[in-house]
C-alpha positions as CSV (number, residue, x, y, z in Angstrom):
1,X,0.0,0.0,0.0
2,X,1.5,3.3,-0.9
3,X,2.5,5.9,2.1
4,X,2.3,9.8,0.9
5,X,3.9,12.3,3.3
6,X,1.6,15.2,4.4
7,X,4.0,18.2,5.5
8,X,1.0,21.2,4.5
9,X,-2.3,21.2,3.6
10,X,-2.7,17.4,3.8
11,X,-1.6,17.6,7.7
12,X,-5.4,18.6,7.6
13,X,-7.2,15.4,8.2
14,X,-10.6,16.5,7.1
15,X,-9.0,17.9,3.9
16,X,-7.1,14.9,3.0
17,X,-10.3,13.1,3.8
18,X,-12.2,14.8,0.6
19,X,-9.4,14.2,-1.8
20,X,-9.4,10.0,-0.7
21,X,-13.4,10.4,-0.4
22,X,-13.3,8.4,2.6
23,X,-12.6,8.9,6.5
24,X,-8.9,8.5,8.2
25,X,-8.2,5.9,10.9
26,X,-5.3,5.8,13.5
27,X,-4.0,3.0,11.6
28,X,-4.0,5.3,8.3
29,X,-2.1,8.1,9.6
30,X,1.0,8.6,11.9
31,X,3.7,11.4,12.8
32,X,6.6,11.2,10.3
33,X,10.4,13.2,9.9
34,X,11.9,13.7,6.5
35,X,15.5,14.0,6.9
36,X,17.7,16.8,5.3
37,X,14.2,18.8,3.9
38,X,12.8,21.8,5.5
39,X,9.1,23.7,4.2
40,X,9.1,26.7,2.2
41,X,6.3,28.9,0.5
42,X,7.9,28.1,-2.6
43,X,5.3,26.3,-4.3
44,X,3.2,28.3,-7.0
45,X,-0.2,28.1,-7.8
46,X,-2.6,29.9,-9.8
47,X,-6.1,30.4,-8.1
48,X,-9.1,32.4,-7.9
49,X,-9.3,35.0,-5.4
50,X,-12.7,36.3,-4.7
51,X,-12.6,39.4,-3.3
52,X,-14.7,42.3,-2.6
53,X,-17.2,39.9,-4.8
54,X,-15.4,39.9,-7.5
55,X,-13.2,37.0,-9.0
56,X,-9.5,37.6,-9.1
57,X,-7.0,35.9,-10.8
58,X,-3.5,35.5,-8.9
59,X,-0.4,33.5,-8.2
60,X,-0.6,32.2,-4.7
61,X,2.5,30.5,-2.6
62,X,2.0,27.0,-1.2
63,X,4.1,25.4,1.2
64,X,7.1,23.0,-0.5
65,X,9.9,20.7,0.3
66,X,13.2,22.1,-0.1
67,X,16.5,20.5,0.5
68,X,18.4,21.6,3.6
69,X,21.4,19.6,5.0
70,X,21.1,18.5,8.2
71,X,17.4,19.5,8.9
72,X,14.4,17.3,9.2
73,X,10.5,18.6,8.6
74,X,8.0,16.7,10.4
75,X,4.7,16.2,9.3
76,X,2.6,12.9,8.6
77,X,2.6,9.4,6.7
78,X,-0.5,8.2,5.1
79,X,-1.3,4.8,4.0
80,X,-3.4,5.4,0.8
81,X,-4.5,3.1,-2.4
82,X,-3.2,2.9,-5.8
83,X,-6.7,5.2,-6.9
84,X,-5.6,7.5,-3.9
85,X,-3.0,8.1,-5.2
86,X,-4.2,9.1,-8.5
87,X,-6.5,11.4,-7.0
88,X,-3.8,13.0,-4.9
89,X,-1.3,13.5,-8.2
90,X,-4.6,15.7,-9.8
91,X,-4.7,17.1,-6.4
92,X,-1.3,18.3,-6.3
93,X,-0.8,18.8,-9.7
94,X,1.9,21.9,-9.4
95,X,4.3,19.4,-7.7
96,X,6.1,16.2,-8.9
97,X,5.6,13.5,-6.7
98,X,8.8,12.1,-5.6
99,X,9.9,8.6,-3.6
100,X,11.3,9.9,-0.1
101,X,12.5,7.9,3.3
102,X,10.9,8.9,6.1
103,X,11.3,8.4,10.0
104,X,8.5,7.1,11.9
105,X,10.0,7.2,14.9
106,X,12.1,4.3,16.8
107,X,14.5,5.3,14.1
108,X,12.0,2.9,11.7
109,X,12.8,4.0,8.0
110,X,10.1,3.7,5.1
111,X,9.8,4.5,1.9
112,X,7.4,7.2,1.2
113,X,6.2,9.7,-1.9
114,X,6.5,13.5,-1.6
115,X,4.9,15.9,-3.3
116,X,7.4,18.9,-3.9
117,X,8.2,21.1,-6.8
118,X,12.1,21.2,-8.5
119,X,14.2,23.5,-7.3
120,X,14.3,25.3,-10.7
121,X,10.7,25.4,-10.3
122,X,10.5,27.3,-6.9
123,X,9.0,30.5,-6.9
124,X,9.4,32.9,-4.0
125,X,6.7,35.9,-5.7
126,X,3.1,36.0,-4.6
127,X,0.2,36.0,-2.1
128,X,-0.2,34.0,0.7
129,X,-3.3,32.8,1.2
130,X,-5.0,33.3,4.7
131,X,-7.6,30.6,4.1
132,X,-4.7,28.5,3.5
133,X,-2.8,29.1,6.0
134,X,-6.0,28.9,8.1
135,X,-6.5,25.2,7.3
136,X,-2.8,24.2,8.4
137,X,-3.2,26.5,11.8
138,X,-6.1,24.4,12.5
139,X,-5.0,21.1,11.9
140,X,-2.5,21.9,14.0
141,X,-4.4,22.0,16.7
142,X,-4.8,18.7,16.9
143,X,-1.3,17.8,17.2
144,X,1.1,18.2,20.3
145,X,3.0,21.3,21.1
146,X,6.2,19.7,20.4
147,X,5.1,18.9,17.1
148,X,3.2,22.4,16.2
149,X,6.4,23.9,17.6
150,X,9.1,21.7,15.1
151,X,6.1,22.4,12.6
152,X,7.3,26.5,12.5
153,X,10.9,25.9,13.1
154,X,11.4,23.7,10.3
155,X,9.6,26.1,8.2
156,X,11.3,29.1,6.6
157,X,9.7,32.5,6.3
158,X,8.6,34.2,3.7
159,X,7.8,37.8,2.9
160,X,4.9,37.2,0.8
161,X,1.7,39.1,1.6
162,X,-1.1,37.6,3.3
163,X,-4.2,38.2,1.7
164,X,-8.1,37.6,3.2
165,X,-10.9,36.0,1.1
166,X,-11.4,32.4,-0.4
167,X,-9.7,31.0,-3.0
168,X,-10.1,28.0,-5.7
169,X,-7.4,26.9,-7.9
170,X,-7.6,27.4,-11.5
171,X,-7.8,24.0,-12.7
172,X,-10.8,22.6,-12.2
173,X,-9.9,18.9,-12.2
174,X,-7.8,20.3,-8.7
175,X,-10.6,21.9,-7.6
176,X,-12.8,18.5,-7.6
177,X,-9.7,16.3,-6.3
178,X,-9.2,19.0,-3.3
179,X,-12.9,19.3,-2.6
180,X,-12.5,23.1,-3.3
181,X,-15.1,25.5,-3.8
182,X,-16.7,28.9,-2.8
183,X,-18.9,28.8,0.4
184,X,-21.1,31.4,-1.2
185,X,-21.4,30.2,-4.7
């Protein structure tokens, strides 16, 4: 069974739950370290803003994987199926998916896939989502203090501006895979 590592978005149970269309056990998800990676907002995707009622086209920043010698970014391993998986790759369809190794603790090693975009890929230009950022802040919530707090140290800054309102992505196929869509539409 495959294991995809959740280090954003996907952290969010109830959001990785609409992309797999179908609830998360215990035994589906656990903490996990990737070794010599921290996160960035280097990921770029184009969305809809809607603003002031109007729709606005714009380049948003996502969190990434991005090499870093001798740093590890936690976040989570989930056990998914073959069709999962295909879901996720429409899902996360600005990165490349990637086989990783990842540390489930008792120094246990498995192999893994990643999303994360190549480093000639990596933008560090655009918004930053507050909705998005909203959904990560919460799901954090439900994890322990030691893990929200190696969450923010392992992930670098970024002087992007914030920006209110909800978003979808461009592509619709994304939209469907991520569950995305406007509350007031």
């Amino acid at each position: 069974m495959p294991i995809i590592f959740g280090y954003g978005s996907l952290i969010c149970r109830s959001s990785a739950e609409k992309t797999l269309g179908r609830s998360l056990s215990s035994q589906d998800v656990c903490c996990a370290v990737i070794q010599n990676h921290v996160r960035s907002w280097t990921a770029q995707g184009d969305v809809k803003l809607l603003l002031n009622g109007r729709l606005r086209p714009s380049d948003a920043l996502f969190l990434d994987l991005t090499e870093r010698q001798d740093s590890g970014c936690n976040g989570v391993a989930i056990k998914v199926t073959e069709r999962e998986l295909l879901q996720l790759d429409i899902r996360e369809c600005c990165y490349e998916r990637s086989v990783v190794e990842l540390d489930v603790g008792e120094n246990q090693l498995i192999k893994a896939y990643a999303y994360r975009v190549p480093d000639v890929d990596k933008q560090h230009y655009g918004i930053m989502l507050a909705a998005y950022r909203q959904i990560i802040e919460e799901a954090l919530q439900n994890f322990p203090k030691h893990f929200v707090d190696e969450f923010w140290k392992t992930t670098l800054p970024s002087e992007a501006t914030v920006v209110e309102g909800e978003y979808i992505f461009e592509d619709c196929a994304q939209n469907a895979a991520a569950g995305q869509c406007f509350s007031i539409i």
